[in-house]
N, C-alpha and C positions, 0 to 999 in steps of 0.2 A: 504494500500500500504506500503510495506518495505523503511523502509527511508535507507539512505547512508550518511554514512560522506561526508563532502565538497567536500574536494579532492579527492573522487571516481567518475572521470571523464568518465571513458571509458567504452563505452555499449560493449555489444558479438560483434553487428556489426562493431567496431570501431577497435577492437581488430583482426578481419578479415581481415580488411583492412589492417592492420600494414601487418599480417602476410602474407597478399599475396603478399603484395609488396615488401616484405624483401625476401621473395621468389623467384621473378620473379628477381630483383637483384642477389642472389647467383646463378641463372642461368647463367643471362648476365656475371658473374666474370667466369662460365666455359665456356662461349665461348669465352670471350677474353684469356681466361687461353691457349685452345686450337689453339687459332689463331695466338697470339703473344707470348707465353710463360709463364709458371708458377711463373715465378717473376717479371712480369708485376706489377706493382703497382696499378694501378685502378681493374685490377683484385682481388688483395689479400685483397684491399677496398670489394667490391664486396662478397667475402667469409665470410670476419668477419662480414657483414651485414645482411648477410641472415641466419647465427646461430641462431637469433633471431625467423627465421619463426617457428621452429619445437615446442620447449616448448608452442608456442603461441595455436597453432593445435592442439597438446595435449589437451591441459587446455580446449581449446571448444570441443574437443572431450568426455571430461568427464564431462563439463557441459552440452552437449547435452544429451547423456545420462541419466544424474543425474532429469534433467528437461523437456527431450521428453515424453509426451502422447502415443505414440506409437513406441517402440523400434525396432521390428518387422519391421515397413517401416522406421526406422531409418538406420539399420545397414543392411537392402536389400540396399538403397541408395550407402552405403560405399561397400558392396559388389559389386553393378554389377560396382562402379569405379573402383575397384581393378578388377573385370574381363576384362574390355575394356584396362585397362593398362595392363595385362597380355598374352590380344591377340595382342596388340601393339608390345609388346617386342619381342613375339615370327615372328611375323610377318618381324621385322626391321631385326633380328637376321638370318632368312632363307631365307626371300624373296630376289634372285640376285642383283637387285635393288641397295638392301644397301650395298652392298658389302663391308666393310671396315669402318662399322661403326658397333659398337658391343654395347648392354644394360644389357650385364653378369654383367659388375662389378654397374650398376644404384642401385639394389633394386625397392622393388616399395613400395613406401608410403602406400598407400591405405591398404596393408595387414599391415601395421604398423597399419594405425587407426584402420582397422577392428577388430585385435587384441586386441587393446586396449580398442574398444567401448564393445567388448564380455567379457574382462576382469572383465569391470568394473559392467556390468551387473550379473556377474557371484558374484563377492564380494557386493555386493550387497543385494543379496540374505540372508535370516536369518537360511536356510536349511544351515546346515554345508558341506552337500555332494556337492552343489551346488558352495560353497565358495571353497571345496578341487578340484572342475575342473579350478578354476581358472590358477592351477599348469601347464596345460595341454599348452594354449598360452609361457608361460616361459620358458616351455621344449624346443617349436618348436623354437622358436627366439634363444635361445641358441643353439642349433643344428644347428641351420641357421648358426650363428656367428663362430661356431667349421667349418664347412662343406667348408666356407670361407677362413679359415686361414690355411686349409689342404690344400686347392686348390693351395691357394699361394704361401704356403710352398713346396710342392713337385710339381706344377705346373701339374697338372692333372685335368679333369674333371671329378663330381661325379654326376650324372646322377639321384642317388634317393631323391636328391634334389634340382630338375634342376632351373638354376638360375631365371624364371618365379615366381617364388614361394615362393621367398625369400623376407622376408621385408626390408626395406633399411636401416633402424638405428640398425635394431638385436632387442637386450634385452635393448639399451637407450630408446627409445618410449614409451616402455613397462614399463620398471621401469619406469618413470617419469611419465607414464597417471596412472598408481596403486600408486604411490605416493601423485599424486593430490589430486585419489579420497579418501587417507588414511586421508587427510587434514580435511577432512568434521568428520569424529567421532573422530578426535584430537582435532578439535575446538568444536565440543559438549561436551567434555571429559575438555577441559578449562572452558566453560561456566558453566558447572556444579560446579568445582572447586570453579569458583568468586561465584556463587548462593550461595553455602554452608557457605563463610566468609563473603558477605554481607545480607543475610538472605533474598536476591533479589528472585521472582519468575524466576526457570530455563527456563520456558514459554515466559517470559518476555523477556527475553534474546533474545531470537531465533527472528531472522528476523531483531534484533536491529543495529545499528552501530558498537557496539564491536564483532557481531558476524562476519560483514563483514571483518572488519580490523582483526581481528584474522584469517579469513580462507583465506587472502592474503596472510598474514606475513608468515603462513605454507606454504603456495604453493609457494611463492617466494622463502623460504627456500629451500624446496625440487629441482626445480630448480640447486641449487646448489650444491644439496647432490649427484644427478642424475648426474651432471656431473661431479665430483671428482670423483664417482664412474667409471665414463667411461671413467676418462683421469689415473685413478690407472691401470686399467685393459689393458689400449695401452699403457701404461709406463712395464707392467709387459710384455709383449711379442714382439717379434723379428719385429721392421714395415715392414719388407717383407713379415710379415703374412696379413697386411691389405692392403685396397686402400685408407683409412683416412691419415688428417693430425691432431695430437693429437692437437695443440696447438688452433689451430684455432677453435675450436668445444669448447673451453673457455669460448666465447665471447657468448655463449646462457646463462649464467649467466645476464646479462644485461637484457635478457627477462624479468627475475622477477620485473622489474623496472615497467615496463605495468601491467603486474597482481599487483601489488602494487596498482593500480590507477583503478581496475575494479570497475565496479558500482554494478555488478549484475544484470544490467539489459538487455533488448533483444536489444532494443534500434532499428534501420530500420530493417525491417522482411519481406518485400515483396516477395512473390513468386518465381518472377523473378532471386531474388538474392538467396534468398534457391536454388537452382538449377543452378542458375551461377554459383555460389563458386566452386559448384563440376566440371561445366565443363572447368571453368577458368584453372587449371590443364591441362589436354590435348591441352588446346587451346593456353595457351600462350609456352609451350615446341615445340610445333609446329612452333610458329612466331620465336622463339628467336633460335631455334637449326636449324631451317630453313635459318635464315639469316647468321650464322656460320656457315654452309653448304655454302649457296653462297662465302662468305666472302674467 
């Protein structure tokens, strides 16, 4: 069994937890946003708390990955979520119904992860041709993010890539889940280093304590690299181009505090909860945009 330093408290499971409930929070902050106003205080609490969710999703989404048996029924899973949210959207969007409630400018997560679990699967790979499709995810997410800022900017709708389809972060999800998994042969690529100056077996290494504290310290890093990179690039263009607020998308730096503290390990894995996780999604945007609907 892989030992853990002390202070590497937090299973996969424990880490899910945060992130769903930092989640289901920056919802509640957009419906009081929408009910009471955008500078409601308990709302803008709300926003800065749930920055947290997304790095955290990430991070399991490339540990899942990294560590599923079968990827195949991994990333069908993320797929038919990204389809049910897809026919959701379309559904809220034309059905009379809704009339006056719009999910163009939402995104949808799920092609975030999906993107990122194919990503990583694809760098992964030791076939170089394999690792060169990795470019293909990056192209779309950027196109998404262009396709965006044209809409906004000239106020038109562009059709060949109807907002269904779009992932909700662009190219931050993306760079941050490729970043993670970059963590892992940067911390092989340190361990070798120490091997070499303390004449330690690199073997030996691998699974050890310093292996684990090294491949946080990188991912926590990254974390932060990913979002300078995303508050440079909303600092470089007009915010009429976007529906983001730059400052507040900050406070996912804080994430890396949690992956500081992972354990590596699975820690509860019941069934039930494999399969919740994914439905908990739809099901709590339901209660919480349902009672802001009443509200």
């Amino acid at each position: 069994m892989k030992k853990t330093f002390s202070w590497a408290i937090l299973s996969s499971f424990i880490l899910k937890i945060i992130a769903m409930v930092t989640m289901t929070v920056d919802h509640v902050g957009v419906v009081l946003a929408n009910n009471v106003g955008y500078n409601y205080l308990p709302s803008i609490i709300c926003r800065y708390v749930g920055r947290l969710a997304l790095p955290l999703f990430c991070f399991m989404i490339v540990e899942g990955v990294l560590n599923t048996k079968k990827f195949s029924r991994y990333v069908l899973r993320l797929g038919i979520m990204a389809t049910l949210i897809l026919g959701a959207f379309v559904f809220i969007e034309y059905v009379p119904i809704f009339d006056g409630l719009s999910m163009r400018n939402e995104g949808n997560i799920f092609i975030d992860l999906l993107l990122g679990a194919i990503t990583v699967f694809l760098l992964r790979r030791k076939e170089w041709y394999f690792k060169l499709l990795a470019i293909l995810p990056f192209a779309f997410t950027i196109a998404s993010f262009c396709v965006v800022c044209i809409e906004n900017s000239e106020h038109i709708l562009i059709h060949w890539l109807p907002f269904f389809l779009r992932p909700q972060y662009h190219f931050y999800s993306l760079l941050m889940m490729a970043l993670f998994y970059l963590a892992h042969p940067l911390t092989d690529l340190f361990l070798k280093q120490h091997a070499e100056k303390t004449g330690l077996n690199f073997e030996s290494l691998k699974g050890s304590n310093m292996e684990r504290y090294a491949l946080n310290i990188i991912s926590a890093g990254f974390v932060i690299v990913a979002t300078i990179i995303y508050l440079v690039v909303s600092l470089l263009i007009p915010q009429d181009w976007v529906y983001w607020i730059p400052g507040i998308q900050n406070a996912a730096m804080i994430a890396g505090a949690f992956i500081l503290l992972y354990s590596g390990k699975r820690g509860y894995n019941a069934k039930w909860f494999q399969y919740g996780s994914y439905l908990y999604y739809p099901i709590h945007l339901l209660v919480v945009f349902g009672i802001g609907m009443l509200l």
